[in-house]
LUMVO-307389 format. One record per residue (C-alpha): x, y, z; residue in one letter. Coordinates in steps of 0.25 Angstrom, whole numbers, plus 5000, padded with zeros to 4 digits. Last residue first. Layout:
BEGIN
@u->X v->Y w->Z residu->a $
...
END
This chain:
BEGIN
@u->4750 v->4748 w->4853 residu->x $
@u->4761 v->4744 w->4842 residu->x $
@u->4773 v->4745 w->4849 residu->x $
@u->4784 v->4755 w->4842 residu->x $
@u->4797 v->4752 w->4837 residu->x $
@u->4805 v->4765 w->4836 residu->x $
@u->4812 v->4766 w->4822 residu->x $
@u->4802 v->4778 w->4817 residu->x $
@u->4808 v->4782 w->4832 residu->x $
@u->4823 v->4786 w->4826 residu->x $
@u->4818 v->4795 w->4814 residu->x $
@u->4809 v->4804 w->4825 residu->x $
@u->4822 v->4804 w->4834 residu->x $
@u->4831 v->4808 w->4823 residu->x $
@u->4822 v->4819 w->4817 residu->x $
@u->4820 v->4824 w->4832 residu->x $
@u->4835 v->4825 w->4834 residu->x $
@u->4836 v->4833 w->4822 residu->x $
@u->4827 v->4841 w->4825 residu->x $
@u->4833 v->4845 w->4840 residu->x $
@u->4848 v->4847 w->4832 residu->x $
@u->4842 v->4856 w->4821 residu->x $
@u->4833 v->4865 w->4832 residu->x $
@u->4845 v->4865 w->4840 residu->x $
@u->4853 v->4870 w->4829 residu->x $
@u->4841 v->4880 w->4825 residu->x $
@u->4840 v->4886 w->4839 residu->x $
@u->4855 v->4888 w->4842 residu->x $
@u->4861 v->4894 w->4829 residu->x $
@u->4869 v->4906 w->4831 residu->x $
@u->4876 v->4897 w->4842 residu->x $
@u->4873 v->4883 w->4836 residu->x $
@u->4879 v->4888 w->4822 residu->x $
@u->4893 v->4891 w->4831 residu->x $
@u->4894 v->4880 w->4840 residu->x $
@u->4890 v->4869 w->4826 residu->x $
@u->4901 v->4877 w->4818 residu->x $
@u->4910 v->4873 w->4831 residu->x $
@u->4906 v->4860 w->4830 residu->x $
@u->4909 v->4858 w->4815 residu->x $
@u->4923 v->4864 w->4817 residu->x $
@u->4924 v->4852 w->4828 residu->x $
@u->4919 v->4842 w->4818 residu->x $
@u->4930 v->4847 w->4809 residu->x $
@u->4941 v->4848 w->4819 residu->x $
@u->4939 v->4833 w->4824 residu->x $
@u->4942 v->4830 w->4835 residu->x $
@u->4931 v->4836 w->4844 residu->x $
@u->4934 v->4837 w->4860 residu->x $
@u->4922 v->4843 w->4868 residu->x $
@u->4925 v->4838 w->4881 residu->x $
@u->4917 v->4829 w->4892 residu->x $
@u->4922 v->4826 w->4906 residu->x $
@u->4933 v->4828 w->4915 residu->x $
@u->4943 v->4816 w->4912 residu->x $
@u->4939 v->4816 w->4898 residu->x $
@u->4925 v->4814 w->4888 residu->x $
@u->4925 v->4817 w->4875 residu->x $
@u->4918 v->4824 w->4865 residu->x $
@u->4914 v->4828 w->4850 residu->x $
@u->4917 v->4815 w->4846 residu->x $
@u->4904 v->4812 w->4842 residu->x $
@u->4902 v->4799 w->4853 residu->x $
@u->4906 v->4811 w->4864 residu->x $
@u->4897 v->4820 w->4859 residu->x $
@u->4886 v->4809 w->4860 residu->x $
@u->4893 v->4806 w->4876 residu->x $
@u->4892 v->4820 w->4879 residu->x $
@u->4877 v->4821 w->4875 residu->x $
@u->4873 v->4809 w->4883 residu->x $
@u->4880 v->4813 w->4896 residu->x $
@u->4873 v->4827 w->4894 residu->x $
@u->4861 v->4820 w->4894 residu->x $
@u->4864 v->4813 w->4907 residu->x $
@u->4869 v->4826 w->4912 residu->x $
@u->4854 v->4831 w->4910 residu->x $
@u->4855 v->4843 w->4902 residu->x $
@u->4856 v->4858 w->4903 residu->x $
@u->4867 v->4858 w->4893 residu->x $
@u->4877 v->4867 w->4904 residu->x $
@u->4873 v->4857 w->4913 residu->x $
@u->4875 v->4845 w->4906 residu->x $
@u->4887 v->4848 w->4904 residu->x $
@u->4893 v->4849 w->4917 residu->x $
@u->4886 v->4837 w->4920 residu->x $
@u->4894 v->4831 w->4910 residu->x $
@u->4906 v->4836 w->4913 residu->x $
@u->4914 v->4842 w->4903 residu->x $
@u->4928 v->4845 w->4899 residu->x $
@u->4931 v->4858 w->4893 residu->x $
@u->4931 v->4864 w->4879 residu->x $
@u->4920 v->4874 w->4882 residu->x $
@u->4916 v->4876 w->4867 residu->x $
@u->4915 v->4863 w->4862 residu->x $
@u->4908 v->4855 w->4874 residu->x $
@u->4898 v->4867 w->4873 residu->x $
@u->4898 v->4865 w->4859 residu->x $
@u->4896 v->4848 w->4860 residu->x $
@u->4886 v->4851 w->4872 residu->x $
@u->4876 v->4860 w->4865 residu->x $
@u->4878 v->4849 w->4853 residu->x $
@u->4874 v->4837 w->4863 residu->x $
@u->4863 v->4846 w->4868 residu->x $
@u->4857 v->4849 w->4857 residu->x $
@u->4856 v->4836 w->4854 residu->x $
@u->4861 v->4824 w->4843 residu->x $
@u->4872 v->4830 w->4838 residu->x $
@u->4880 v->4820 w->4827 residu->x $
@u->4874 v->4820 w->4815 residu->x $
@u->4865 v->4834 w->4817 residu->x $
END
């Protein structure tokens, strides 16, 4: 929950994970059934978490750090069995932050 923001960027980071290949992003969005401009976005925030980087062909899964790569392959295999209450935890999440965010909103007074 600290550091994925969407289902999408945790569908990409196992996808990434598991096929350990270079990516495009246009190939990627495809197989996420997303804009490529948000598959853009998402690469980028994987990218800022160190989880990916970015090489002469595309985008690669490449985590340094075997215990946050442990943590992602815990994270493949509750998502698995898991599906439905993982994304409902991500979705509320997101919603939580969002509703926190616009208390700050200024509003004009009508």
């Amino acid at each position: 929950l600290k550091t994925i923001a969407s289902v999408a960027e945790l569908e990409a980071l196992l996808l990434l994970r598991r096929e350990m290949a270079s990516w495009s992003v246009e190939t990627l969005a495809q197989r996420l059934y997303v804009p490529p401009a948000e598959a853009e976005l998402v690469l980028r925030a994987l990218m800022s978490l160190d989880f990916v980087v970015q090489d002469e062909v595309g985008y690669r899964y490449e985590c340094t750090a075997p215990e946050l790569d442990r943590l992602v392959e815990k994270t493949a295999e509750v998502y698995a069995r898991q599906l439905i209450p993982v994304t409902k935890l991500i979705h509320d999440h997101g919603r939580r932050i969002r509703r926190f965010a616009d208390a700050f909103r200024l509003r004009r007074d009508p």
